[in-house]
N, CA and C atoms as an extended XYZ file, in Angstrom:
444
Properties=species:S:1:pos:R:3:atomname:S:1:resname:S:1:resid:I:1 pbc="F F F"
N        10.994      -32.509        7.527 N   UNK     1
C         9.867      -31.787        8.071 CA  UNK     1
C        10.096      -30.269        7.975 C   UNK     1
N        11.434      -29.897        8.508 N   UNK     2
C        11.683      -28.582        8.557 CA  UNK     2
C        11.387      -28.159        6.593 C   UNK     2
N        12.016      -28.762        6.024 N   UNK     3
C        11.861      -28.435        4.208 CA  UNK     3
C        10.398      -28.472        3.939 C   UNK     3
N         9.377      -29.442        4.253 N   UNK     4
C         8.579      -28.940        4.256 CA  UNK     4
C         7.441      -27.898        4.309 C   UNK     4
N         7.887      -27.015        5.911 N   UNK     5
C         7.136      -26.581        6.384 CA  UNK     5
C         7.739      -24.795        5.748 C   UNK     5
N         9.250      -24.905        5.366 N   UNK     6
C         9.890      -24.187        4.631 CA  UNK     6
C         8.851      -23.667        3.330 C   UNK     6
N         9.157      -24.439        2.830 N   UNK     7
C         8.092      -24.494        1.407 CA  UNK     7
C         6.961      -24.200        1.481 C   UNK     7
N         5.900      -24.709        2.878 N   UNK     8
C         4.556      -24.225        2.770 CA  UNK     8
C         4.498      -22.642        2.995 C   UNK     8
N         5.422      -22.087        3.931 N   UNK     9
C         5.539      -20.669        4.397 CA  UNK     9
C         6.393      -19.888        3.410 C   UNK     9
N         6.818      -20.253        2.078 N   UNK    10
C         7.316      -19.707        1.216 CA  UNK    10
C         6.203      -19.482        0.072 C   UNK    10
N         5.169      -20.681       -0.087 N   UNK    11
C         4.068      -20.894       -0.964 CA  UNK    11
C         3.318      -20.053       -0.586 C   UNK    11
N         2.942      -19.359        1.135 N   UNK    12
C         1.871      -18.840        1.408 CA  UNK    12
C         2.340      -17.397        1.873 C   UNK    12
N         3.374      -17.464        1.410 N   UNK    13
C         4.230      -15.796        1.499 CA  UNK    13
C         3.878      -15.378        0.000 C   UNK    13
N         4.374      -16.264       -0.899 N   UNK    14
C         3.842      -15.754       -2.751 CA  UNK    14
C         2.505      -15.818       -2.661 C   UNK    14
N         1.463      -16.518       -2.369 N   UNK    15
C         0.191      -16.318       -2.387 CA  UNK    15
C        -0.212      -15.043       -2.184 C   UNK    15
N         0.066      -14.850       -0.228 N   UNK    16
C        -0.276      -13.448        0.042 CA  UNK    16
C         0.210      -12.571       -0.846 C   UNK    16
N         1.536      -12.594       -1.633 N   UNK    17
C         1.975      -11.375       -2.396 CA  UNK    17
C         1.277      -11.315       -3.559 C   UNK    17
N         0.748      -12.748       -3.949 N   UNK    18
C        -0.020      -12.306       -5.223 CA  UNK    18
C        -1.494      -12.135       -4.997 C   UNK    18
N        -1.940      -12.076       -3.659 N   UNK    19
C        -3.546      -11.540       -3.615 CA  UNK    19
C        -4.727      -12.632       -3.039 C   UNK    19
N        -3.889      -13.890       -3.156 N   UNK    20
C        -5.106      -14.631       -3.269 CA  UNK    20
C        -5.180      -15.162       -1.907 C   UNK    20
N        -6.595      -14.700       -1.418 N   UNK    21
C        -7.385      -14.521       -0.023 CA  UNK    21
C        -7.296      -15.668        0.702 C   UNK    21
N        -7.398      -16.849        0.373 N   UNK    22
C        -7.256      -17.965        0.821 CA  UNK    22
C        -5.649      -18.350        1.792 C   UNK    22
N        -4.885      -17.398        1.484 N   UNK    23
C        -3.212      -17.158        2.522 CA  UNK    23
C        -3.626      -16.087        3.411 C   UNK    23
N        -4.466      -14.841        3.319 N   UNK    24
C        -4.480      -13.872        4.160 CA  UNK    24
C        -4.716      -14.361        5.403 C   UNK    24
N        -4.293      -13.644        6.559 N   UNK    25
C        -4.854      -13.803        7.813 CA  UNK    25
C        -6.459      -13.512        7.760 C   UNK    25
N        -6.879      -14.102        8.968 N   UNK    26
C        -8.492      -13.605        8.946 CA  UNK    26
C        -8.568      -12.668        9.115 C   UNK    26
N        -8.205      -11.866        9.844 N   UNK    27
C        -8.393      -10.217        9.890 CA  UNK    27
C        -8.457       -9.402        8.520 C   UNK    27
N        -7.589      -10.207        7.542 N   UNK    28
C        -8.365       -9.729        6.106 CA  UNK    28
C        -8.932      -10.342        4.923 C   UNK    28
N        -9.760      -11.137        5.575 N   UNK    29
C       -10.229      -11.911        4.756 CA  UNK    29
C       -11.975      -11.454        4.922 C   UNK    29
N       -12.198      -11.379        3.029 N   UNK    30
C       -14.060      -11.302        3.471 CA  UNK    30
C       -14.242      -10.283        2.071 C   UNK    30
N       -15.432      -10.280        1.492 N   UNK    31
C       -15.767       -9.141        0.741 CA  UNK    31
C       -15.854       -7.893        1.476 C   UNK    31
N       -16.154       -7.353        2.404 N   UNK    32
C       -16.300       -6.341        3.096 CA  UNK    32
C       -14.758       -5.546        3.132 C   UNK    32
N       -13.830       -6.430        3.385 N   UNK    33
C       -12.253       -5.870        3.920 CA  UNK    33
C       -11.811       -6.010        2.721 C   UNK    33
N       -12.528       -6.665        1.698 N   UNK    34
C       -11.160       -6.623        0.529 CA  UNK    34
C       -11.990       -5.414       -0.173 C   UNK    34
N       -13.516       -5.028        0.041 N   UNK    35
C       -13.783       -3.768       -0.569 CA  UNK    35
C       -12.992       -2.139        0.572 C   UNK    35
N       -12.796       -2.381        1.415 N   UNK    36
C       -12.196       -1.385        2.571 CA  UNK    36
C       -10.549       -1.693        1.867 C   UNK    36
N       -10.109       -2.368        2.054 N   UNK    37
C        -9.051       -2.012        1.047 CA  UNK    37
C        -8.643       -1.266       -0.029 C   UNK    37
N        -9.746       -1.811       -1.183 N   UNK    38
C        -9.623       -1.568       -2.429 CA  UNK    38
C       -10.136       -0.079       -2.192 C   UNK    38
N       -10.834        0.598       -1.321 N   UNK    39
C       -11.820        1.700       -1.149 CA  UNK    39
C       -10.338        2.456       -0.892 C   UNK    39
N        -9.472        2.570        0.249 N   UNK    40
C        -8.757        3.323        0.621 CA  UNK    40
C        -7.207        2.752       -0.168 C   UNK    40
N        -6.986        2.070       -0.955 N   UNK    41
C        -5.776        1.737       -1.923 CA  UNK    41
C        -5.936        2.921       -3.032 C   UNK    41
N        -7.265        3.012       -3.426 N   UNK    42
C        -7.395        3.832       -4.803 CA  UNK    42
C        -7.873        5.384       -4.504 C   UNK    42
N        -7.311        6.073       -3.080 N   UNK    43
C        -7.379        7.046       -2.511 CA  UNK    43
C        -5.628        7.557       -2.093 C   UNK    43
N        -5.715        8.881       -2.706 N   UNK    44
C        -4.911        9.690       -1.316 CA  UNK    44
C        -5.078       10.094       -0.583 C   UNK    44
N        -4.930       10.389        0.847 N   UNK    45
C        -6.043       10.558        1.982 CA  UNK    45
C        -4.396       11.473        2.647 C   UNK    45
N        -4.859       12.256        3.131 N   UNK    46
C        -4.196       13.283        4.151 CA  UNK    46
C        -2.815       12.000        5.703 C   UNK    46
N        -4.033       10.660        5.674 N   UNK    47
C        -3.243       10.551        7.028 CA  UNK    47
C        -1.857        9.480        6.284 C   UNK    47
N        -2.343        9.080        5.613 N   UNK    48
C        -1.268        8.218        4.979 CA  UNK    48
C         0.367        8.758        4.959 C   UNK    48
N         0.245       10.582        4.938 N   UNK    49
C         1.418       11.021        5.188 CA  UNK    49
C         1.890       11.350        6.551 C   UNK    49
N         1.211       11.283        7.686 N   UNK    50
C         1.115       11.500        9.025 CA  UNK    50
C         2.938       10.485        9.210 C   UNK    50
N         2.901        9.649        8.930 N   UNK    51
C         4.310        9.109        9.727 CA  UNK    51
C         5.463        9.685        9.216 C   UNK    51
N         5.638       10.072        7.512 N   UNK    52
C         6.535       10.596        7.233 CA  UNK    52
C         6.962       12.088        7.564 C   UNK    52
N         5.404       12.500        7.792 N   UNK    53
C         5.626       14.029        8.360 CA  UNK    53
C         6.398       14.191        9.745 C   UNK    53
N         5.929       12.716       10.114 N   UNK    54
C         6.932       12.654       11.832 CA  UNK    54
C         7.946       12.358       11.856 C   UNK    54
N         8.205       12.074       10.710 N   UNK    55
C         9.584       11.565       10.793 CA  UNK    55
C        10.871       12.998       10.579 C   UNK    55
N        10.192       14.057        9.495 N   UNK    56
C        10.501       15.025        9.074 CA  UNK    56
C        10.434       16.084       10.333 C   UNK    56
N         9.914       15.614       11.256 N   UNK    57
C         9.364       16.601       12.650 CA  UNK    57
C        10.752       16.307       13.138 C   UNK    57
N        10.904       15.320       13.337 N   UNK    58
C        11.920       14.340       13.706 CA  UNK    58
C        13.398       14.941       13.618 C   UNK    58
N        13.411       14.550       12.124 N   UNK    59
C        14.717       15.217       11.840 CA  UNK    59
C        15.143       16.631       12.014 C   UNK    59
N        14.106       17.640       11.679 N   UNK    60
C        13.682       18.591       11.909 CA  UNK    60
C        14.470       18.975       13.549 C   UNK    60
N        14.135       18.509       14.278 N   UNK    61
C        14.574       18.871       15.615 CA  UNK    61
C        16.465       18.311       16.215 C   UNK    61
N        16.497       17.195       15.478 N   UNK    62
C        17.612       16.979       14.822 CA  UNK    62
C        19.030       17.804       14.459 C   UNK    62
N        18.369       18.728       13.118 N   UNK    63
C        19.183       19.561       12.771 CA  UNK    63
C        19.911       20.899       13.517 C   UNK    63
N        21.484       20.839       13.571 N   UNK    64
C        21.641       21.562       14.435 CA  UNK    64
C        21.613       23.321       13.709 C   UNK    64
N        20.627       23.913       13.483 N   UNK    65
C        20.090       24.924       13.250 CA  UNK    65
C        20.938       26.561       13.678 C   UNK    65
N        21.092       27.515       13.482 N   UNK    66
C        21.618       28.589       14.253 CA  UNK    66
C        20.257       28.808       15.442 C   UNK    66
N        20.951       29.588       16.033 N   UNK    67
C        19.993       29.815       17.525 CA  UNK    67
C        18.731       30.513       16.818 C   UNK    67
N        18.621       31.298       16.287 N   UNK    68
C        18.037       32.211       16.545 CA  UNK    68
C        16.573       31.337       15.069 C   UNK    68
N        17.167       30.808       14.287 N   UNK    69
C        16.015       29.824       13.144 CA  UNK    69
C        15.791       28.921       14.052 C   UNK    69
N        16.673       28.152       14.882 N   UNK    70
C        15.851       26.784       15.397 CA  UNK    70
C        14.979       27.103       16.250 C   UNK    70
N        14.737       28.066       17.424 N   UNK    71
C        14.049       28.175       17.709 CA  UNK    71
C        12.337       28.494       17.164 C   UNK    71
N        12.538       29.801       15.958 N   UNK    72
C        11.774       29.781       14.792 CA  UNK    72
C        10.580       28.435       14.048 C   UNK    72
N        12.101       27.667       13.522 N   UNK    73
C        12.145       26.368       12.704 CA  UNK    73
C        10.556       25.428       13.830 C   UNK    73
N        11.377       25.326       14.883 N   UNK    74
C        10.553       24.539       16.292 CA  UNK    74
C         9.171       24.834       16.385 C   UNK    74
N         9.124       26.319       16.578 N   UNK    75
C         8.128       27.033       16.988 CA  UNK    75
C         6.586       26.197       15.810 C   UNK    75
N         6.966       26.954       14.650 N   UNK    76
C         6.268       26.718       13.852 CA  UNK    76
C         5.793       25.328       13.179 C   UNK    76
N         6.817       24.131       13.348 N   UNK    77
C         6.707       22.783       13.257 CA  UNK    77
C         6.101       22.434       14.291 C   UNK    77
N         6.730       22.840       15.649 N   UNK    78
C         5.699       21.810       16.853 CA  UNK    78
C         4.234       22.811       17.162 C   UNK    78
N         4.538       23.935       16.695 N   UNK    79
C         3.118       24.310       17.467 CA  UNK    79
C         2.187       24.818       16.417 C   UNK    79
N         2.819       24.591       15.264 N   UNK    80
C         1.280       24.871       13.990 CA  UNK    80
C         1.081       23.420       13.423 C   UNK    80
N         2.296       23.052       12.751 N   UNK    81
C         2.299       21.467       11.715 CA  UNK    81
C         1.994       20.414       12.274 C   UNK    81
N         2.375       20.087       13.700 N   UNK    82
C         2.049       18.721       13.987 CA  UNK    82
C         0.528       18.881       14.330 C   UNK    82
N         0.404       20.077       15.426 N   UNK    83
C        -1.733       19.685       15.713 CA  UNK    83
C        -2.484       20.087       14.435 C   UNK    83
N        -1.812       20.635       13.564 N   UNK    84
C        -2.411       20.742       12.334 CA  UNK    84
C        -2.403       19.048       11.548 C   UNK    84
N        -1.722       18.227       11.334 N   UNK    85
C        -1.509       17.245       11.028 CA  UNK    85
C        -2.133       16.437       11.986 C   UNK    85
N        -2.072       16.734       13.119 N   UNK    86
C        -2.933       15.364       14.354 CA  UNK    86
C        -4.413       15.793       13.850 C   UNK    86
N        -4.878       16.657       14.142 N   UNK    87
C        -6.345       16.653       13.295 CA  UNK    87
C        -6.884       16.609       12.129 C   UNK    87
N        -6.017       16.921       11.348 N   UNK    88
C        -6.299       15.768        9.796 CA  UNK    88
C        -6.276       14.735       10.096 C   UNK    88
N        -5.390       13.705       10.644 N   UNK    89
C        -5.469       12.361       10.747 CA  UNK    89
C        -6.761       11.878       11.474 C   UNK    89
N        -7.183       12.744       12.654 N   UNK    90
C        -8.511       12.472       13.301 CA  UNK    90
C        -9.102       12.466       12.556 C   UNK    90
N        -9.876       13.750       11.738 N   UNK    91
C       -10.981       14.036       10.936 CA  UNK    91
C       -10.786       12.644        9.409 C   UNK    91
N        -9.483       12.839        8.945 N   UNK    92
C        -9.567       11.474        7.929 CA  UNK    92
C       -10.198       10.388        8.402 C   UNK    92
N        -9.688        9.672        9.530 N   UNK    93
C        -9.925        8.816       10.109 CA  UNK    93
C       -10.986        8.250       10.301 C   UNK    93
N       -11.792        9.149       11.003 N   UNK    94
C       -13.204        9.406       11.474 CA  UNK    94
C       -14.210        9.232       10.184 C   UNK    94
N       -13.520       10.016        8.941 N   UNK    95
C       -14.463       10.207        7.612 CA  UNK    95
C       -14.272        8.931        6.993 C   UNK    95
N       -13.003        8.165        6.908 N   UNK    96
C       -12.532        6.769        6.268 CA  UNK    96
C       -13.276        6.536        6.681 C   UNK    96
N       -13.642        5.875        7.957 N   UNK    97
C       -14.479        4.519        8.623 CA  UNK    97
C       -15.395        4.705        8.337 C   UNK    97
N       -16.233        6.080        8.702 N   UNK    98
C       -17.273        6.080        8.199 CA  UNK    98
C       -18.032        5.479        6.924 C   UNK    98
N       -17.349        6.350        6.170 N   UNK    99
C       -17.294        6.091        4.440 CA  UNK    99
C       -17.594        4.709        4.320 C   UNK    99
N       -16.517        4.401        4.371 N   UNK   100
C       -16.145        2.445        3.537 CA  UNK   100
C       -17.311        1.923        4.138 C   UNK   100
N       -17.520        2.077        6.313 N   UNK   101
C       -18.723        1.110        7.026 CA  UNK   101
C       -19.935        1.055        5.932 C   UNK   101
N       -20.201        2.929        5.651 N   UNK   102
C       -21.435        3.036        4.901 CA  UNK   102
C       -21.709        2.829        3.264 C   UNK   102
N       -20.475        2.333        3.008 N   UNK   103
C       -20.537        1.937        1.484 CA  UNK   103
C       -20.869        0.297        1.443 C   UNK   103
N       -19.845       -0.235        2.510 N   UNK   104
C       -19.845       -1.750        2.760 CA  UNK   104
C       -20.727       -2.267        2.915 C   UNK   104
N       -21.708       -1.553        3.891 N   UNK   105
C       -22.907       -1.693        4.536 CA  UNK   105
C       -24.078       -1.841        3.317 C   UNK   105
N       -24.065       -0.933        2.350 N   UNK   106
C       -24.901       -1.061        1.062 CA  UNK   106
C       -24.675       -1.748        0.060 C   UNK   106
N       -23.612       -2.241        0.036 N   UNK   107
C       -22.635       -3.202       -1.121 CA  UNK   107
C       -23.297       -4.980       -0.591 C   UNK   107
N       -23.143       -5.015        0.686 N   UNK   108
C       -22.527       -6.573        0.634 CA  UNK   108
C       -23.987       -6.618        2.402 C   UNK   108
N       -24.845       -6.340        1.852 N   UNK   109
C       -25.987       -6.508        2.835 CA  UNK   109
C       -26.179       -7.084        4.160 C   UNK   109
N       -25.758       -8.831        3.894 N   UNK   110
C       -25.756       -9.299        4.489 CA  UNK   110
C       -24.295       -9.920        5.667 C   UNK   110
N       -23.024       -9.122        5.425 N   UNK   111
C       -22.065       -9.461        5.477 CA  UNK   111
C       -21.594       -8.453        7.239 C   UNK   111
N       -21.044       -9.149        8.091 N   UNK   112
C       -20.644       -8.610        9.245 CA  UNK   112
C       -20.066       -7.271        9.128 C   UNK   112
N       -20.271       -6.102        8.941 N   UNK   113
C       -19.329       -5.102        9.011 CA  UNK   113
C       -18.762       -4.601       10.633 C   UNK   113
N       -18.691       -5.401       11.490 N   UNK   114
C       -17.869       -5.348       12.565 CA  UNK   114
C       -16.482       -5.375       12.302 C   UNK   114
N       -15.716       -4.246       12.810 N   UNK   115
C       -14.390       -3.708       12.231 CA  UNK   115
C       -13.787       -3.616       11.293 C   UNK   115
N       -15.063       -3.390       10.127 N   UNK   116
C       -14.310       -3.398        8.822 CA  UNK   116
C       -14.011       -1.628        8.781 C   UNK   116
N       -14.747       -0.312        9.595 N   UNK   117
C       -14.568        0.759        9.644 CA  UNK   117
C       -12.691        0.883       10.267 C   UNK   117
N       -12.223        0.282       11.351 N   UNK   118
C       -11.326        0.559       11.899 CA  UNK   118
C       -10.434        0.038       10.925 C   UNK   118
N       -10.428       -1.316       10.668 N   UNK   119
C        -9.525       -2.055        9.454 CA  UNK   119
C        -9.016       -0.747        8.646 C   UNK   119
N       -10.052        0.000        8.045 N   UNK   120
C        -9.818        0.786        7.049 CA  UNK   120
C        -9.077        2.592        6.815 C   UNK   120
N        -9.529        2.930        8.524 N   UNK   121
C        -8.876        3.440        8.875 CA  UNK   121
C        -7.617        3.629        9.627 C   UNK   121
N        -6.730        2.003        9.642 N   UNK   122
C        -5.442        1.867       10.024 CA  UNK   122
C        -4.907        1.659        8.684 C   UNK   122
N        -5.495        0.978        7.764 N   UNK   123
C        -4.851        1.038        6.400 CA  UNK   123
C        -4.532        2.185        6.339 C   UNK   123
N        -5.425        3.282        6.273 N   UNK   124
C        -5.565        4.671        5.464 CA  UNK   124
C        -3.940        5.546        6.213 C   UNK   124
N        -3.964        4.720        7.319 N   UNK   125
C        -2.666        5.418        7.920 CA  UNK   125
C        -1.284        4.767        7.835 C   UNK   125
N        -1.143        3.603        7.063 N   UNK   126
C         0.007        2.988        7.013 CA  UNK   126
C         0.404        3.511        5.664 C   UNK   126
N         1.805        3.970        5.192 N   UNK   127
C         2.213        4.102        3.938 CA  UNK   127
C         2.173        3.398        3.144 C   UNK   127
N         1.897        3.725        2.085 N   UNK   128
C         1.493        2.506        0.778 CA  UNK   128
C         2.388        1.324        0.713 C   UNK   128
N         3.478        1.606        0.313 N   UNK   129
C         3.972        0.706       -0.275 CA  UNK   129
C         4.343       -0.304        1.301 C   UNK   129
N         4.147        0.225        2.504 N   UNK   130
C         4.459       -1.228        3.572 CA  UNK   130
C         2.717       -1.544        3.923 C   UNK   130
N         1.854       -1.124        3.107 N   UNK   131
C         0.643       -2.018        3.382 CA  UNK   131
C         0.801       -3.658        2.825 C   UNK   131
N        -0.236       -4.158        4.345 N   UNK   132
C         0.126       -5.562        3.521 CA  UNK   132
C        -1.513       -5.955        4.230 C   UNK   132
N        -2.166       -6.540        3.659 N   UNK   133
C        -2.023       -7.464        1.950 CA  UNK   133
C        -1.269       -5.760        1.256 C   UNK   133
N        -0.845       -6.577        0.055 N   UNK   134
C        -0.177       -5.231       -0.712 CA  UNK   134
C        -1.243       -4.551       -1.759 C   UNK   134
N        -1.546       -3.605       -1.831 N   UNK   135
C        -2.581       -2.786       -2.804 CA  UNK   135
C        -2.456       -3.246       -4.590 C   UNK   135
N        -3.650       -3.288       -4.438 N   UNK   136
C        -4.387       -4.168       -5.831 CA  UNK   136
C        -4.840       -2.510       -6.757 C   UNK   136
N        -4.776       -1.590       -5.886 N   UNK   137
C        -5.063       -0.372       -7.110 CA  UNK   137
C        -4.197        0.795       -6.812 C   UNK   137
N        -4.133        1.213       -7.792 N   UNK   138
C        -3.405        2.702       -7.573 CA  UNK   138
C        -4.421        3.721       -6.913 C   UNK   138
N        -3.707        5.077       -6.824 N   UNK   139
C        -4.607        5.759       -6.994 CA  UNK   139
C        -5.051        6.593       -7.909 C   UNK   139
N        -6.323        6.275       -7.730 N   UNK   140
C        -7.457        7.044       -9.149 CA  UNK   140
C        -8.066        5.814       -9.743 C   UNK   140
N        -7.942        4.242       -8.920 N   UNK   141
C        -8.747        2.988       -8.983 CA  UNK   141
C        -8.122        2.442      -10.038 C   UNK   141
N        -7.592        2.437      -10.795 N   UNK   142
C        -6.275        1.322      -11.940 CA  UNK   142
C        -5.776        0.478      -11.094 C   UNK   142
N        -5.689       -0.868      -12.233 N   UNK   143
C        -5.234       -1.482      -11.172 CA  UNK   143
C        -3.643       -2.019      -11.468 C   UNK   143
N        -3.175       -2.509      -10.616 N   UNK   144
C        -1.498       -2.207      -10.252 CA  UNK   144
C        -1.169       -2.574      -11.430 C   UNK   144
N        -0.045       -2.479      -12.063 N   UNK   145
C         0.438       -2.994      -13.437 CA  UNK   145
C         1.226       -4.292      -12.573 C   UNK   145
N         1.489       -5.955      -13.211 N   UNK   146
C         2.010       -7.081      -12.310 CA  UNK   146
C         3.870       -6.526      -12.449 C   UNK   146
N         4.464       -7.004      -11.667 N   UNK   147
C         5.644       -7.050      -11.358 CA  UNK   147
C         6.646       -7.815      -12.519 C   UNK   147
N         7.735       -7.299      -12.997 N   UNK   148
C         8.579       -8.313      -13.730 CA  UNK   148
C         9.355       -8.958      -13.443 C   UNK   148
């Protein structure tokens, strides 16, 4: 039983990796979310770098600096870069959902667009390569070259 159930959750781990909708969770399953995907996969968008920039904030504060730059270093990271960066991520955010709701909305007529705006704007903020489902386009809309 256990080999079994091994195998089905190994079958539906390669599925999800190779795309096909029928393994996704429901939360992404639907023409609407696989166009909110594909919409913000084949984009660079400002918030997508928001975690690594925190992370760099991060280290940033980290480094043991001379007195007289770290304070400097600080100044200008915590009190220009990050609310400069928190309101890009708002304003992206805000413009993603929008966008995709009102593209989705004209694409696929009859189809629920209830949280397909938010869906798209948590994608837009997770780094590419740990999005999952995993991105079907680059950016500039090509689509992925397959794996060897």
């Amino acid at each position: 039983m256990r080999a079994k159930q091994a195998a089905e959750r190994d079958r539906a781990r390669k599925g999800m990796l190779a795309g096909d909708e029928k393994y996704y969770p429901v939360r992404d399953r639907g023409p609407a979310r696989k166009f909110a995907r594909d919409w913000v996969d084949s984009r660079r968008l400002p918030s997508q770098y928001f975690l690594p920039f925190s992370l760099l904030i991060l280290l940033a504060t980290w480094i043991p600096w001379p007195v007289g730059t770290r304070e400097l270093i600080l100044f200008w990271v915590m009190m220009t870069g990050w609310p400069v960066m928190m309101v890009g991520v708002l304003f992206t955010s805000v413009y993603v959902s929008w966008k995709v709701k009102k593209e989705a909305a004209a694409k696929f007529p009859g189809e629920s667009m209830k949280g397909v705006g938010f869906y798209a704007a948590m994608r837009a903020l997770q780094i590419r390569k740990l999005r999952f489902p995993p991105p079907q386009l680059l950016p500039g809309g090509k689509p992925v070259p397959p794996k060897k």
